[in-house]
C-alpha positions in Angstrom: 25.0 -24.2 201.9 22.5 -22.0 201.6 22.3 -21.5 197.6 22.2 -25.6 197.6 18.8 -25.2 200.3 17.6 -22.6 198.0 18.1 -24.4 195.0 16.6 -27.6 196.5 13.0 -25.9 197.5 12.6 -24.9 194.5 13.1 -28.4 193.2 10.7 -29.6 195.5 8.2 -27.1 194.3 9.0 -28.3 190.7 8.5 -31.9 191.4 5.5 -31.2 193.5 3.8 -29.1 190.9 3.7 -32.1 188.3 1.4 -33.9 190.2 -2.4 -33.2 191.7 -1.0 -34.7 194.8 -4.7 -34.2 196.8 -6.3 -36.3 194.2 -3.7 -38.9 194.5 -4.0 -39.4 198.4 -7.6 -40.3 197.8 -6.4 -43.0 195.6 -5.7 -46.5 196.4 -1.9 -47.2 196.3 0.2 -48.2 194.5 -0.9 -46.9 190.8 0.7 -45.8 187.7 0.3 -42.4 187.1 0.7 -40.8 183.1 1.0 -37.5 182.5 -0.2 -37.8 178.6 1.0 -33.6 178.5 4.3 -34.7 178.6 3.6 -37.3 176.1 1.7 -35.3 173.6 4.9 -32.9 173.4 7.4 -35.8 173.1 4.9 -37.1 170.2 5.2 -33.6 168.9 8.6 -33.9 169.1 9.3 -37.1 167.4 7.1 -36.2 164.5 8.8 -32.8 164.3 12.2 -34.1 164.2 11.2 -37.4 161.7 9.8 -34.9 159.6 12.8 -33.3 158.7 14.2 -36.9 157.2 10.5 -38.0 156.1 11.4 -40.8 158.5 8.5 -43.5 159.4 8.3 -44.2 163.1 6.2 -47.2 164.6 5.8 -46.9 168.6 7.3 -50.3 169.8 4.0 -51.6 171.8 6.3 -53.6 174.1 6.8 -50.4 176.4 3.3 -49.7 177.2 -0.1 -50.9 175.9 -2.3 -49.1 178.7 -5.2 -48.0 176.3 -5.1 -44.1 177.2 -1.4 -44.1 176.0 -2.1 -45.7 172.7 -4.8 -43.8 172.0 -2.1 -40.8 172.2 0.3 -42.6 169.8 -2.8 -44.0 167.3 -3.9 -39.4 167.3 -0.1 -38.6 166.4 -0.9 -41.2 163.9 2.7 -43.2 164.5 2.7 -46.7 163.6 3.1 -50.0 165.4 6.4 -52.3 166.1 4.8 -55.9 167.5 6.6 -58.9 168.9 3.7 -60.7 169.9 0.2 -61.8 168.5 -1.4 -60.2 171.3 0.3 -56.8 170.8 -0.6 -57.0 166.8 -4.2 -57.4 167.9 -3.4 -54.4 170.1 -2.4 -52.5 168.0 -5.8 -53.0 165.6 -7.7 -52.6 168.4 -6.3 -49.2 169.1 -7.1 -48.2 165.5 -3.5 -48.4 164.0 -3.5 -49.1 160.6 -2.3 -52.4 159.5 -0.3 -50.7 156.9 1.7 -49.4 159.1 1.9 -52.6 161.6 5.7 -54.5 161.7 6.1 -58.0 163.2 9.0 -58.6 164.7 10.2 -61.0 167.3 12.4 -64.7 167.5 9.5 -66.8 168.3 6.5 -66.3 165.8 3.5 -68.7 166.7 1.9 -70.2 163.3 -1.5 -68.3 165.0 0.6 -65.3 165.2 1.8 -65.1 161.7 -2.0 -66.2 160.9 -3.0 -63.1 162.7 -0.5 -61.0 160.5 -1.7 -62.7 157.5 -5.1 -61.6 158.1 -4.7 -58.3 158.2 -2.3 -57.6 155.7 0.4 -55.9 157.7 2.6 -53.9 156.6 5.9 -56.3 157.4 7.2 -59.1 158.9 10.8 -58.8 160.6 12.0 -62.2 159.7 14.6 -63.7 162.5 16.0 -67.3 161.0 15.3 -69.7 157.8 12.9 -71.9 159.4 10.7 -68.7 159.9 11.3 -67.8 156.5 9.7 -71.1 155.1 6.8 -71.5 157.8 5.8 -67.7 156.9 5.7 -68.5 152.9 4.3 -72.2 153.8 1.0 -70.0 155.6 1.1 -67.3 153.1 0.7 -69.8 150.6 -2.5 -71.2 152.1 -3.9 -67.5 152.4 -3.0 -67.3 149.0 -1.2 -64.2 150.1 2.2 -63.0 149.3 3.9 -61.9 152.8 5.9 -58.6 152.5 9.1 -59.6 154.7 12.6 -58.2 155.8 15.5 -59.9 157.3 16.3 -59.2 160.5 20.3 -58.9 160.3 22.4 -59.3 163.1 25.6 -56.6 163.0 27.2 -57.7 165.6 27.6 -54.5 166.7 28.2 -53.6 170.7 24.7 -51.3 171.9 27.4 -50.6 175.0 24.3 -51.0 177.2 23.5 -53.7 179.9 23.9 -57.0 178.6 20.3 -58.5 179.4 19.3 -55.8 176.7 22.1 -56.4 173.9 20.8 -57.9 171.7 22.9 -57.1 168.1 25.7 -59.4 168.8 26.9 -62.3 167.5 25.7 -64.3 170.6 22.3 -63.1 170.9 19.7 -65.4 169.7 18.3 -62.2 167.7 18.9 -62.1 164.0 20.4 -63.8 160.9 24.5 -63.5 161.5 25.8 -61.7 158.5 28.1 -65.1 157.6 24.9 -66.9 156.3 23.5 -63.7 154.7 24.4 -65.0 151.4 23.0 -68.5 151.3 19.5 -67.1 153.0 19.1 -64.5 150.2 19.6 -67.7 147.6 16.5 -69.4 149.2 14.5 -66.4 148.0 13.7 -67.8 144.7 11.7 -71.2 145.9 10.0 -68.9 148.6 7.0 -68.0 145.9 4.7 -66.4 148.8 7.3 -63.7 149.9 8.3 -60.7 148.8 11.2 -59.6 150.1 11.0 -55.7 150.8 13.9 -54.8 153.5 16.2 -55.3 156.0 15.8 -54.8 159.9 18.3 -54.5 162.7 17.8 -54.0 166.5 21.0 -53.5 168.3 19.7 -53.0 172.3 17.8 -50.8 174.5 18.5 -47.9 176.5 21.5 -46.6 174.2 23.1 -43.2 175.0 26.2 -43.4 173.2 25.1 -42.5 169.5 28.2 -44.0 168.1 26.7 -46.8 168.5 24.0 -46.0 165.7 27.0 -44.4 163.6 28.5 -47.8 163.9 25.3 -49.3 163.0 24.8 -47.4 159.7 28.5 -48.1 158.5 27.2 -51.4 158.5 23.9 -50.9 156.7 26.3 -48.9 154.0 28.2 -52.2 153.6 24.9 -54.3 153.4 23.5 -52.2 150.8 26.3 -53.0 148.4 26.0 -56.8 149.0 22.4 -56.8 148.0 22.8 -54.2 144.9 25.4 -57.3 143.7 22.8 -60.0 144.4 20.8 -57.0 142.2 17.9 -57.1 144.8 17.1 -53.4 145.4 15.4 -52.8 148.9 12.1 -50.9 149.7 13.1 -49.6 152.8 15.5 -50.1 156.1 14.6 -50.2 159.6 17.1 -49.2 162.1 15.3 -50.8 165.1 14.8 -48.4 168.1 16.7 -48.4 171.3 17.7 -44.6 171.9 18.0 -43.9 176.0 16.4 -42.1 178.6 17.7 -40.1 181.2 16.9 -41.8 184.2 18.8 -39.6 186.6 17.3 -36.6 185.6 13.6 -37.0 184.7 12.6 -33.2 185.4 15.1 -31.5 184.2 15.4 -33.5 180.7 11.6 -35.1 180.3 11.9 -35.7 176.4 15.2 -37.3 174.9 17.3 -35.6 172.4 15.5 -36.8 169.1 17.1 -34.1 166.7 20.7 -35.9 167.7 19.8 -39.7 167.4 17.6 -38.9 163.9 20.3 -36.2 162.5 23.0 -39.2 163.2 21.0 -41.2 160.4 20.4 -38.5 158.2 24.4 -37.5 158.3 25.6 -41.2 158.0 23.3 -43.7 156.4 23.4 -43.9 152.5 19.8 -44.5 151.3 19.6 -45.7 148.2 16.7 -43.9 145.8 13.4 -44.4 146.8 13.8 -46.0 149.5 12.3 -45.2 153.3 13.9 -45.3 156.9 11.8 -47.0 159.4 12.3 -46.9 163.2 11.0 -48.5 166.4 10.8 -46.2 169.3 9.4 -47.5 172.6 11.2 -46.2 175.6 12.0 -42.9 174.5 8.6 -42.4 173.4 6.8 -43.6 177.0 9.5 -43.8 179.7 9.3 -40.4 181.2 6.0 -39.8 181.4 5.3 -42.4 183.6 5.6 -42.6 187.4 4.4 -45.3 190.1 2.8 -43.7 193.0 3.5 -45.8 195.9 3.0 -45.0 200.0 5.0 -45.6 202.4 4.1 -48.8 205.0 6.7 -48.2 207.6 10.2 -47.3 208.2 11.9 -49.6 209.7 15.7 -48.1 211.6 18.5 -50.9 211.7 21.9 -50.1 213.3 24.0 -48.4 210.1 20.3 -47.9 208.5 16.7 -47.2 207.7 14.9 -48.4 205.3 11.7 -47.3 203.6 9.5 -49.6 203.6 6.5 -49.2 199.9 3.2 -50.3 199.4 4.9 -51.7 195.8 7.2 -53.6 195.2 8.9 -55.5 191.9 6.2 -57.2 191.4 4.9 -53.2 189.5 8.0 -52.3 188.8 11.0 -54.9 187.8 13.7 -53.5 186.5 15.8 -52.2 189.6 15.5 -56.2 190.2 16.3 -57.6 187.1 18.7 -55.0 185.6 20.0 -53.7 188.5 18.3 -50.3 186.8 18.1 -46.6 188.5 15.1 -44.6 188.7 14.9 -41.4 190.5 12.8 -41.3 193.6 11.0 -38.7 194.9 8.7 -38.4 198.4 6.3 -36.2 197.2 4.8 -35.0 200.4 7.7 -34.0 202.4 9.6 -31.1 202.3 12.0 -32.1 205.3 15.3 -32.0 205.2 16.8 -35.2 203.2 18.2 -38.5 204.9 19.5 -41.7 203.1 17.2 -45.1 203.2 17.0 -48.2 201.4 14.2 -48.0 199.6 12.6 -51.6 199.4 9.0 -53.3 198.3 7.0 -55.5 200.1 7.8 -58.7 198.4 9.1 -62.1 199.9 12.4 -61.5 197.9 15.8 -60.0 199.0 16.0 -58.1 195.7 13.0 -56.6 196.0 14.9 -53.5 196.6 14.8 -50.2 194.7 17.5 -48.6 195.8 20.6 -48.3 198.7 21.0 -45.4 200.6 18.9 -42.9 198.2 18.2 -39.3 199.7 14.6 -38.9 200.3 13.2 -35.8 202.5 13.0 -37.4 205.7 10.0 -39.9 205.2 7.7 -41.8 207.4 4.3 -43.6 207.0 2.0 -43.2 204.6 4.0 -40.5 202.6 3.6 -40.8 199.0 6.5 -42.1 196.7 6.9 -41.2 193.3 9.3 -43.5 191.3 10.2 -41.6 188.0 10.4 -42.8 184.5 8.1 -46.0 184.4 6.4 -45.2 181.4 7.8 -48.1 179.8 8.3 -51.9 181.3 6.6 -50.9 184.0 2.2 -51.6 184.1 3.3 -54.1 180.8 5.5 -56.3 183.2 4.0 -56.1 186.4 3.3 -59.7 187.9 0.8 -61.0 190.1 4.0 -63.0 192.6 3.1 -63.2 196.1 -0.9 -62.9 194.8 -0.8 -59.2 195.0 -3.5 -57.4 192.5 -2.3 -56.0 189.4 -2.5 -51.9 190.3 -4.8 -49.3 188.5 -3.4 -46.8 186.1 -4.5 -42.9 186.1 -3.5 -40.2 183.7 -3.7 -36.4 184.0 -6.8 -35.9 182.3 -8.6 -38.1 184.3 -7.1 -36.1 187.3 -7.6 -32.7 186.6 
């Protein structure tokens, strides 16, 4: 008992130390808080480890497009995975190259690919046929030729939660590898594209690296199909997908990148010539993000208490729509620890962040730091109930 209170003040003086916790009780709450430290060595990392395959990586924009934390990924001089018009422009605005720009995503407005067009991107992840020929139909009035890849579907399990599978057979994602042949045949009448590669995305939030094992078996097998259609492929992209460890956000801040890029390097076959291309978002973001929030009241039921934040899902959605864990942390209390519900403000029942989580014993206006919200959190937050989108600080601006 007295090794496990020894082992959890210094915990506490861990957590504590990572943030300038004077400076954040003079700020209005709640706020997203990025400590761009951590994300400059988890850059350093990535390109480190992608070095050792010369592996491209493009930071998937759909985890976080706050301006400070792309100005961070534009310096490490990654490139850009889009699935929207708006994050394409984002991405130019932030000084990425268009040469490294991709364009993925089901759901391609004609403005969109215009947008693309434009700037000469680097490649469009192609999703069905009718994209195929509204791309080359634009292209052609550009007088362009569009650099494209097909987005395959593997139908391979991410063993991930099933709102963020999306490399199955019954996702709307991807061309199914049964009509693989008769898409490649349509190549020849598309004059304005160039076809350059293949794409896959298998889900999000993937610890289980069999799961990219699996995936590159699969690529092996693709390669041979389109050697005996004698198309030879610029480059493959794997997607992105690799996990976080939302459990244990001090103790493991930056993922294991050496494992999930050495599982490529030992298992896919790449052909001569040809480049690997991946889209990291989460893993890139996640951890270096928190959401400061304060406590409004804690409210004591029968069986219960519950805690009672000055946010809610409305700044951070996922516990609500994936039923997803983040650690919690009160970061002004060092009393001893007592369970609560930990629960937002919002006129919703699952506006809930967690059951019966062991907080030091809390009461009003204590701050609350919910861990790992560097990604789909400030890029998702919602304006339900008419509450005002939050401010964002990082730890420069802080110091």
């Amino acid at each position: 008992m007295e090794f496990f209170l020894i082992q959890k003040y210094i915990f506490f003086i861990m957590i504590k130390g990572q943030f300038p916790i004077q400076k954040f009780q003079e700020l209005q709450t709640p706020f997203y808080y990025y400590d761009l430290d951590l994300l400059r060595s988890t850059l350093n990392e990535i390109k480190t480890q992608a070095l050792k395959g010369n592996f491209h990586v493009h930071y998937a924009l759909k985890a976080n497009v706050n301006k400070s934390v792309l100005h961070e990924i534009k310096k490490a001089d990654l490139g850009a995975d889009c699935v929207s018009g708006g994050e394409v422009q984002a991405a130019i605005d932030a000084g990425i190259s268009p040469s490294k720009i991709v364009f993925a995503g089901v759901g391609k407005a004609d403005w969109e690919i215009n947008l693309g067009l434009d700037h000469d991107i680097f490649c469009f992840n192609v999703e069905s046929v009718p994209e195929l020929e509204v791309i080359n139909e634009l292209a052609e009035k550009h007088q362009k030729k569009a650099r494209v890849a097909l987005r395959i579907n593997p139908n391979i399990s991410a063993h991930t939660h099933h709102y963020i599978t999306t490399g199955l057979s019954e996702n709307k994602f991807g061309i199914n590898m049964s009509d693989l042949d008769s898409v490649v045949d349509l190549f020849p009448s598309l004059t304005h594209l160039k076809l350059i590669g293949i794409h896959f995305h298998i889900g999000s939030q993937i610890t289980d690296l069999s799961s990219f094992q699996s995936l590159c078996v699969r690529i092996n097998e693709l390669q041979q199909f389109f050697l005996s259609k004698k198309i030879t492929l610029e480059h493959i992209n794997v997607g992105g997908g690799l996990g976080i460890n939302y459990e244990h956000p001090n103790h493991i801040p930056i993922p294991d990148f050496d494992a999930y890029f050495k599982t490529f390097r030992d298992h896919l076959d790449l052909l001569p010539g040809q480049t690997l291309h991946f889209e990291l978002g989460r893993s890139v973001v996640a951890q270096c993000g928190s959401l400061i929030s304060k406590v409004l009241f804690v409210k004591k039921g029968s069986s219960k208490q519950f805690a009672i934040l000055d946010a809610g899902f409305t700044e951070l959605i996922r516990p609500a729509l994936y039923q997803a864990y983040h650690h919690i942390e009160n970061i002004t209390s060092e009393l001893p620890i007592e369970p609560y519900d930990v629960v937002g403000p919002i006129c919703e029942s699952s506006d809930t962040f967690a059951k019966g989580f062991n907080l030091n014993a809390t009461k009003r206006n204590d701050l609350i730091a919910l861990r790992s919200a560097g990604a789909y959190g400030e890029i998702m937050a919602s304006q339900y109930n008419l509450r005002q989108l939050p401010k964002a600080y990082t730890s420069d601006e802080l110091k």
